[in-house]
C-alpha positions in Angstrom: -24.0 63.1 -45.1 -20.3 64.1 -43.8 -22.0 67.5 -43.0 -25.0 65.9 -41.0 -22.3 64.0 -39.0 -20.8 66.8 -38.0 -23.8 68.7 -36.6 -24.7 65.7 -34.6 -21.4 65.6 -33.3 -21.3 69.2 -32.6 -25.3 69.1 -31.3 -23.7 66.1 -28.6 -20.4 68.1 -27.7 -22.4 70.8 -26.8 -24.4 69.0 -24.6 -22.0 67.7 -23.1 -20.5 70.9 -22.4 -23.6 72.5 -20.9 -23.9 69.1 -18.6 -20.6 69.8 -17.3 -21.1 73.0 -16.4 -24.5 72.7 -14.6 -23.2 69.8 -12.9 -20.3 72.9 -11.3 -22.6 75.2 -10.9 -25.0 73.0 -8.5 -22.4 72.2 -6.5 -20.6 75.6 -6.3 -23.1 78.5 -7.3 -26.1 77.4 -4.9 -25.0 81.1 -3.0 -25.3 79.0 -0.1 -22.3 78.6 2.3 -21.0 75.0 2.5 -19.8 73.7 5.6 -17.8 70.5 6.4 -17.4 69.3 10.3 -16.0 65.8 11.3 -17.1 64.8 14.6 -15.2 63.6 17.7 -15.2 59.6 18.6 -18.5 59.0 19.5 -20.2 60.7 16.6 -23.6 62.3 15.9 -25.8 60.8 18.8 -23.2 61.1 22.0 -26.2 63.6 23.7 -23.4 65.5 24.9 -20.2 66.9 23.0 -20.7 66.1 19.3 -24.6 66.7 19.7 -23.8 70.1 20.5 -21.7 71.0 17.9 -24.2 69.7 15.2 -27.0 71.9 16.9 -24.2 74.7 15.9 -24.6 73.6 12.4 -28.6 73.3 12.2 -28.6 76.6 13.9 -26.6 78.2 11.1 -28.6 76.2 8.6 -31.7 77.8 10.2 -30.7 81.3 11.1 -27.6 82.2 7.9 -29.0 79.4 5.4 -25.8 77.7 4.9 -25.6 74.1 4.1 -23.1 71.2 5.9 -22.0 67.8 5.5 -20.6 65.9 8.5 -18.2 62.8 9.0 -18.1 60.4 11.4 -14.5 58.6 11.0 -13.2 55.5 13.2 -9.7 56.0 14.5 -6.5 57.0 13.8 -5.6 58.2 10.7 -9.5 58.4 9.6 -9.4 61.4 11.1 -7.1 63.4 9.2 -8.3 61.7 5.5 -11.8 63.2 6.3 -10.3 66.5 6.8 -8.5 66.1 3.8 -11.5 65.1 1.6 -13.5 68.0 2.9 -10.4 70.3 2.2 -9.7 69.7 -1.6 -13.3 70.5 -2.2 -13.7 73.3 -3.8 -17.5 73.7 -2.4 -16.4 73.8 1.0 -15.5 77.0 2.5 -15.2 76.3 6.3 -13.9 72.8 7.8 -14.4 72.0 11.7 -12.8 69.3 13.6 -14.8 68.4 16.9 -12.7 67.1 19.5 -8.7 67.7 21.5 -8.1 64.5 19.6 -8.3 66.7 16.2 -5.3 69.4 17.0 -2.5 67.7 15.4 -4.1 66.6 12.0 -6.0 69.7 11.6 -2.7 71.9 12.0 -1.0 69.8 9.8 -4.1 70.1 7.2 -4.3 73.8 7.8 -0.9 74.4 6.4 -1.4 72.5 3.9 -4.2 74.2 2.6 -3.9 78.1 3.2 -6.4 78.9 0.8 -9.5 77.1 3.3 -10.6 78.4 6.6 -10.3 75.4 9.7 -11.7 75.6 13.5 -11.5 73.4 16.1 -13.1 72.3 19.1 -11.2 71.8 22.1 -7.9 72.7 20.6 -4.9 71.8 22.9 -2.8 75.1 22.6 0.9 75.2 22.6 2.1 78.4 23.6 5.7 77.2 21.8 3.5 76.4 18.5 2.0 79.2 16.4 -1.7 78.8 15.2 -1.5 78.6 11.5 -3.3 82.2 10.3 -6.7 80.2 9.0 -7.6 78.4 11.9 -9.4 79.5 15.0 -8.5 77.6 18.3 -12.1 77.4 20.2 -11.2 76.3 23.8 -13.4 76.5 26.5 -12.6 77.1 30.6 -14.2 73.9 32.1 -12.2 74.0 34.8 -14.7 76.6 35.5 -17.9 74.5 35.1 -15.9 71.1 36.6 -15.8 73.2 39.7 -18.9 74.7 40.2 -20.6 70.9 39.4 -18.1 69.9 41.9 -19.1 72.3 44.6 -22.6 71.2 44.2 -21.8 67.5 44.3 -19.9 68.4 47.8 -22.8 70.3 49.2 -25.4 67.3 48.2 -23.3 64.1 49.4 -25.1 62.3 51.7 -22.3 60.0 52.3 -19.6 62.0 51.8 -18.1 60.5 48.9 -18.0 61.2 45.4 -17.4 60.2 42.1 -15.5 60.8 38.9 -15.4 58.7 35.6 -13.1 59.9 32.9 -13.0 58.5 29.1 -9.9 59.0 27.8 -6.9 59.3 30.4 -5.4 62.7 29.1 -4.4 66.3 30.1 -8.2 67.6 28.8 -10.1 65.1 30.8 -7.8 65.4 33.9 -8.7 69.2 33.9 -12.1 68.3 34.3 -11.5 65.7 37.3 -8.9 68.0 39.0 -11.0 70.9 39.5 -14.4 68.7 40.0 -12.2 68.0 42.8 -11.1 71.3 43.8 -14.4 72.5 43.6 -16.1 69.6 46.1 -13.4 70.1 48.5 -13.7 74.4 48.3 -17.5 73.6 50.0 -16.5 70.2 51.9 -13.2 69.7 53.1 -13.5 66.3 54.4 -15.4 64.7 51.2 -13.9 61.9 49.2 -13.2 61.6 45.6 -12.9 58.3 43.7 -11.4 58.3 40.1 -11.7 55.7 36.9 -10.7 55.9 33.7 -12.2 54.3 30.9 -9.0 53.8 28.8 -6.1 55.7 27.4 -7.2 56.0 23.8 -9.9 57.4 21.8 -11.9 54.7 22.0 -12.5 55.2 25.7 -15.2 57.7 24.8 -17.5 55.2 23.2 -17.8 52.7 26.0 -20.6 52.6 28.4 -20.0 49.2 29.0 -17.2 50.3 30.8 -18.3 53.3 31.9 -21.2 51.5 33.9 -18.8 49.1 35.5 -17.1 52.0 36.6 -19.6 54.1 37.8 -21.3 50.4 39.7 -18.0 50.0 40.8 -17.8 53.5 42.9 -21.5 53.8 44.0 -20.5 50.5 45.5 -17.7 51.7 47.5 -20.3 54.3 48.8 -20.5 56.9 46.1 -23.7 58.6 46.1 -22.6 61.3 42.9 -20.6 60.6 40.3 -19.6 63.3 37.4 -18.9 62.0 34.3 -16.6 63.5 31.0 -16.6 60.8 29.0 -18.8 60.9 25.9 -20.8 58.2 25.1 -19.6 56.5 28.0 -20.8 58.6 30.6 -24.5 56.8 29.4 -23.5 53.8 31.2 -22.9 56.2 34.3 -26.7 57.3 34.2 -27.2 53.2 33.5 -25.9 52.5 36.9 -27.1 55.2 38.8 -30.5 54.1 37.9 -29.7 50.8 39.0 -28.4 51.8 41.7 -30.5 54.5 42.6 -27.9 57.0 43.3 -26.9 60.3 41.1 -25.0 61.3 38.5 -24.0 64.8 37.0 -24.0 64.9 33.0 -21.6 66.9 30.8 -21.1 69.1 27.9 -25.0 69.2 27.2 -27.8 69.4 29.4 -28.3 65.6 30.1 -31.0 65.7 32.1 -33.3 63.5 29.7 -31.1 60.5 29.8 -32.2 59.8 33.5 -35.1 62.1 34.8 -34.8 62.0 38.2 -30.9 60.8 38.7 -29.5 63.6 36.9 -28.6 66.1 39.2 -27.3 68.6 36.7 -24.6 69.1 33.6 -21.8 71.0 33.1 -22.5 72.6 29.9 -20.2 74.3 27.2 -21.6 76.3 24.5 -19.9 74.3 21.9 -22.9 75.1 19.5 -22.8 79.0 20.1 -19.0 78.5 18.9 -19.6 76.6 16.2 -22.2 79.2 15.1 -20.5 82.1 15.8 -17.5 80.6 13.6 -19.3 80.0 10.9 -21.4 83.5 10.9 -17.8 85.4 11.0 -16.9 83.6 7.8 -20.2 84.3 6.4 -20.0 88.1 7.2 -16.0 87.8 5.9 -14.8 88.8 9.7 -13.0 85.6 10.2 -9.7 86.0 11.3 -7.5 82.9 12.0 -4.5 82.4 14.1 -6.3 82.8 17.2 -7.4 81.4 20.4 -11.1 82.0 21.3 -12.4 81.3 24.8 -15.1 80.7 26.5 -15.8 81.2 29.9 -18.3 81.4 32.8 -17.6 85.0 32.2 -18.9 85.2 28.5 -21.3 82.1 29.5 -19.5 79.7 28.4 -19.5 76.9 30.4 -22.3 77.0 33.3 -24.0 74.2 35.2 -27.9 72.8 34.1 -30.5 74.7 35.9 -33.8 74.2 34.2 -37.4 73.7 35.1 -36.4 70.0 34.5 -33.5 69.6 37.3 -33.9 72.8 39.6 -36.3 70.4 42.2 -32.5 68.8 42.8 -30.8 71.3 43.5 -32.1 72.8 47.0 -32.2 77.2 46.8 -29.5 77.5 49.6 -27.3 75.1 47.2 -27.8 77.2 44.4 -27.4 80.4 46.3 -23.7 79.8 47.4 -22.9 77.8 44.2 -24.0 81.4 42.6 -21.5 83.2 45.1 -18.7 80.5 44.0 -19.6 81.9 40.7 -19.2 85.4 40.9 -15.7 84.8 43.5 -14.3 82.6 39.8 -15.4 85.3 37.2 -13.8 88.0 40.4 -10.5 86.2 40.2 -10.9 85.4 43.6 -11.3 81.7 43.4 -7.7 79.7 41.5 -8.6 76.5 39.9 -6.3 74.1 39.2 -6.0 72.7 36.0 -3.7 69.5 36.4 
């Protein structure tokens, strides 16, 4: 009997040995890269910044059959406790944070785990600070894009005024409005500008309440264009400027579908080609961290939307010296400013 005992006992440990063991190897021997991103304020569904950066992930899911897990945390420190969960996982090889917003907590996080590899979007770099050696800071030049939508939006004014709405008040997001504005008056010296804010936190970017009453407020002070970088606030811009039945110009992604017709273009980044290209380099074992990687109109980086959906807006003697402004930025003959 005492013997029978014991091979049952020994029949259930063993079980409950190999149960263990398949439950590791599922969720660390698939041979499939694991990737972990937590997106920028907003989240999944912005149809501009955070949007992109998940078609970086379904890209790499399609093209280098990884796999990903995303997180979509509310403020403050929700932030840097998904980056932590995703880092003492031992499934998850590469951690992205989406968003300017990120740069502190994912620093912090970096050091503290030197073992995982960490990118971010939009990293604010401090040339006194050193980037810790496995994380990549992906920045892109929209000052280059900002002014090239901006040059178009001073060649198209009909009344001579423009617009700019801005989510959160900050140096990234005054970038983009100072050389919008640059690049309206390098084409028309005499056109106005007018400026709003949305808020000076990160909620700012989730509020196209406010972003329409913004946007209603400027096209009725005779705005006829208003450029928005403001996340999932800029979709009360395109609200208003269907209302109003004025324009607006869309940013980060091609925006066009969120108001056929009102959309005059976007400035676009190629936050999903760095998001891709992050994640294949740690595939292939090149990555390499402690460094700043840009993106530019030079490398196509940043650009303006011209598709068969928009192009009817944008007359060919527009596009023609918007593509000379081009060439004089990537020459070094044009200086944007940047603040």
């Amino acid at each position: 009997m005492k013997t029978t005992i014991n091979l049952i006992l020994s029949f259930i440990l063993a079980l409950t040995i190999t149960s263990c063991g398949k439950k590791e190897n599922t969720e660390n021997n698939t041979g499939k890269l694991k990737v972990g991103l937590v997106f920028d304020v907003g989240g999944r569904g912005d149809k501009s910044f955070n949007d992109a950066a998940y078609r970086g992930l379904e890209k790499a899911k399609q093209e280098l059959g990884i796999e990903f897990e995303y997180i979509e945390p509310g403020p403050g420190a929700d932030r840097e406790a998904a980056l932590r969960q995703f880092s003492s996982r031992k499934d998850i090889a590469v951690i992205f944070g989406i968003g300017f917003i990120f740069t502190d907590e994912i620093t912090k996080i970096a050091q503290e785990f030197p073992d995982k590899k960490y990118a971010c979007v939009d990293y604010t770099v401090d040339p006194s600070k050193t980037i810790p050696p496995n994380l990549v800071a992906l920045e892109f030049k929209e000052e280059e894009g900002s002014f090239l939508v901006g040059a178009i939006a001073g060649l198209l004014t009909k009344s001579n005024k423009v617009g700019f709405v801005g989510g959160m008040d900050s140096p990234l997001i005054k970038k983009f409005q100072v050389s919008y504005e640059a690049g309206v008056k390098h084409v028309n010296p005499g056109g106005q500008i007018l400026v709003g804010y949305a808020g000076v936190t990160g909620d700012a970017f989730k509020n196209p309440g406010r972003g329409k009453e913004l946007a209603l407020g400027q096209y009725n002070d005779g705005v006829d264009i208003i450029y928005h970088a403001s996340g999932v606030t800029g979709l009360g811009v395109f609200e208003a400027a269907r209302e109003m039945k004025k324009f607006a110009i869309g940013v980060d992604s091609d925006q066009n579908d969120e108001a056929p017709g009102y959309i005059i273009t976007s400035m676009v980044k190629v936050v999903d080609v760095s998001v891709f290209e992050v994640i294949k380099e740690v595939k292939e074992g090149t990555f390499k961290g402690g460094r700043v990687e840009t993106f530019g109109l030079k490398t196509k980086g940043v650009d303006y939307a011209y598709t068969d959906k928009n192009k009817h807006m944008i007359p060919d003697e527009v596009k023609a010296k918007v593509e000379v402004i081009r060439q004089d930025i990537i020459d070094g003959k044009i200086t944007i400013p940047t603040k």
